[in-house]
N, C-alpha and C positions, 0 to 999 in steps of 0.2 A: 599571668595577670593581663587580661587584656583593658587599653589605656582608652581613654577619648579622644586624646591630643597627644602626640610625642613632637618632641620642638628640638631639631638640629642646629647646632652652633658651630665654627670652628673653633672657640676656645671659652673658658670658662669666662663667663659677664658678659659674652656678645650677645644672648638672649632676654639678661635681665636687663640692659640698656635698652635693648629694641621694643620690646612687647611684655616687659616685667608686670605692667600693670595688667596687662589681659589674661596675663598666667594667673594672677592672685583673684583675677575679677572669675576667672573659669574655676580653682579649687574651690574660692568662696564658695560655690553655688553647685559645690558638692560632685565636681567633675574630676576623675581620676588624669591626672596630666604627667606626663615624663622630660625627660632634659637628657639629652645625650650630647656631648661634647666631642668633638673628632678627634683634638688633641690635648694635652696638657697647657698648652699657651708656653711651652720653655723656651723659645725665644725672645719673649716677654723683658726688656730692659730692668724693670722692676721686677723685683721676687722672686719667687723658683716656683718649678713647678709642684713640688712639696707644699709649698703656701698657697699656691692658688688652688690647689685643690682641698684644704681644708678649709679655705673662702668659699670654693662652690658649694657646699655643702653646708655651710650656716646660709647660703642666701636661701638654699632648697628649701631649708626650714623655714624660714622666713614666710616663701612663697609658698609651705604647705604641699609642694610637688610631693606623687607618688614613687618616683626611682628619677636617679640621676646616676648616667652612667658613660664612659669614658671611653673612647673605640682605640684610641693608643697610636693613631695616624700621629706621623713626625709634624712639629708646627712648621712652617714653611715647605710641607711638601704634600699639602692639601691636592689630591687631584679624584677624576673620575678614572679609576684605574680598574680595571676587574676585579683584582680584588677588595679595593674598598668598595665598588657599589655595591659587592657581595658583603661586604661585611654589614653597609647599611640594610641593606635588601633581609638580611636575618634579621636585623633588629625591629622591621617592618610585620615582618612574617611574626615575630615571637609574637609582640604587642598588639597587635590588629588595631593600630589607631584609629579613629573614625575621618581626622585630621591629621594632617603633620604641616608643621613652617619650616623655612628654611629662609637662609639672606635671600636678599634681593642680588637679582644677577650683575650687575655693575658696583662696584663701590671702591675704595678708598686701599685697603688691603687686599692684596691677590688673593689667597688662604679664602675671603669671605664671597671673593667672585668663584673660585672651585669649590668653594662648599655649594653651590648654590647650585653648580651645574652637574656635583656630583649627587645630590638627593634630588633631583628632578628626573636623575637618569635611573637612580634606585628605584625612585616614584614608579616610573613607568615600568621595568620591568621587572618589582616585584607581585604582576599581576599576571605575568607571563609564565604558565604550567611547564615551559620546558625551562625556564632559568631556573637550574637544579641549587637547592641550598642545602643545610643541614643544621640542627643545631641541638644539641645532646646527642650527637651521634643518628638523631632521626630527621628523616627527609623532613625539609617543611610547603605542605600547599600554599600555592598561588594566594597569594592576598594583595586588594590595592585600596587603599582609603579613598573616600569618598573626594578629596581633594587635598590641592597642595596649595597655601600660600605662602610668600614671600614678605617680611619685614625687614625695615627699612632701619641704615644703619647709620653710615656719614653720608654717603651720596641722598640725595633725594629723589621722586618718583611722585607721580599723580596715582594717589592712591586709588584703587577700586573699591574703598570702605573703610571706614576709621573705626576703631572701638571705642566708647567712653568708658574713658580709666578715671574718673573726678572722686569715685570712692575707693579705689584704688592705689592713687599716685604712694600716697606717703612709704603704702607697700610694696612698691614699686624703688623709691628711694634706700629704703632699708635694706632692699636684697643688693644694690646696688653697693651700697660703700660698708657689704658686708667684705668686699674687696680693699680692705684697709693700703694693702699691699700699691695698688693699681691706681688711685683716684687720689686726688689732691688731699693732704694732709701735711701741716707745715712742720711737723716733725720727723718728719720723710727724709734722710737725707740722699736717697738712692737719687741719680740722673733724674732732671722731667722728659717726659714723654707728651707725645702729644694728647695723649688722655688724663694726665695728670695735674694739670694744671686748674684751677677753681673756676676759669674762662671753661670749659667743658662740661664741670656740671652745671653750669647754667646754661651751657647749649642745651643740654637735653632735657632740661626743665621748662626751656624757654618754646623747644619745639613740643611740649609734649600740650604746653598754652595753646601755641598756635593750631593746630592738629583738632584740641579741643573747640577751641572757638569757630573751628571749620565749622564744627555741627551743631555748636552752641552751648557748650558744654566749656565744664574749664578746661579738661585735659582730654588731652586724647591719641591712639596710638592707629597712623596709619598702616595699613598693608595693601599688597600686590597680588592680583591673581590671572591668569592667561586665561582662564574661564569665566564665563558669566557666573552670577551668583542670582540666584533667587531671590524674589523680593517679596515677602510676605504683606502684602497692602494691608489687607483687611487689618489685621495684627497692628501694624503701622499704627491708622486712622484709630484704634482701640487707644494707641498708647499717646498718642499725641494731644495735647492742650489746646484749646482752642488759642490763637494769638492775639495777644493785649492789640487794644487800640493806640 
């Protein structure tokens, strides 16, 4: 099955935090999307990794994703290693994404800084004819998608473009605290974490305001790219309102 978008996490919820709304606002509108996760999150203070991955897979539904699926990298030993860029590099090669995201290269957890810098390095040389892979036991040709970006997780960044998620969010929150496990719940009696706490989903409610009102909109999910993007004007000027007096 080849995808439109495959979207890198290091652990289950780092994506539907980040760009949940853009995942729903992209199946909405009848685009085939994936979720690969590097690890199971079992260093995770809360849950196990048994629960959180029967969470990742109610938020999939949620979010209407095509495949969600698990590379089995150790949590805390996220790295760009040969063999995990190889393992990412198949997963590129199977799917022929037209997209792929990945974290933003700075942030708050190591795990989300080497994911970022491990699919930027699969990026690149899953396009390259002599990076040999395989996968059913058969060679796979060079493939590189058309681009990579980067969303944004605790750290922050001047984004190079925001999506409006304003019809989106609620879909966005759903796949979210399909993490029962993970996210404030006062009958939780596990340790708090810094994610756990009700101060955190109003962070990301609150940035998801802010983000929006960058472009005018209510909600909105910024991201990162080292490339320019193209800017359809004409298109633009079609879609745009003229501005109240």
């Amino acid at each position: 099955m080849n995808l439109d978008v495959l979207i890198f996490g290091a652990h289950p919820d780092d994506a539907e935090l980040s760009m949940g709304g853009t995942i729903a606002k992209l199946t909405l509108n009848g685009l085939k999307v994936g979720l690969i996760d590097l690890t199971k999150g079992e260093l995770g203070t809360r849950g196990t990794a048994e629960t959180r991955q029967k969470e990742a897979f109610r938020s999939a539904i949620a979010l209407k994703i095509s495949l969600r699926e698990n590379l089995h990298i150790s949590d805390g030993e996220v790295s760009a290693s040969k063999e995990n860029i190889l393992k990412v590099i198949t997963k590129i090669r199977k799917y022929k994404p037209k997209l792929i995201f990945a974290p933003y290269k700075n942030d708050r957890h190591p795990d989300h800084v080497h994911a970022s810098e491990l699919v930027n390095q699969a990026f690149f040389f899953s396009g390259l004819a002599k990076m040999k892979s395989v996968e059913d036991e058969k060679p796979q040709p060079a493939y590189r998608p058309k681009k990579l970006f980067s969303y944004m997780q605790t750290y922050t960044f001047e984004p190079s473009f925001i999506v409006d998620i304003s019809d989106t969010f609620g879909l966005k929150m759903k796949a979210v605290k399909a993490y029962v496990t993970q996210f404030y719940d006062p009958k939780n009696k596990e340790p708090e974490t810094f994610i756990s706490t009700p101060e955190f989903i109003k962070f990301i409610e609150s940035r998801a305001e802010f983000y929006g009102f960058k472009i005018g909109k209510k909600y909105g999910e910024p991201f990162f790219t080292q490339e320019e993007v193209e800017l359809d004007l004409i298109h633009l000027l079609k879609q745009v309102d003229h501005p109240k007096s």
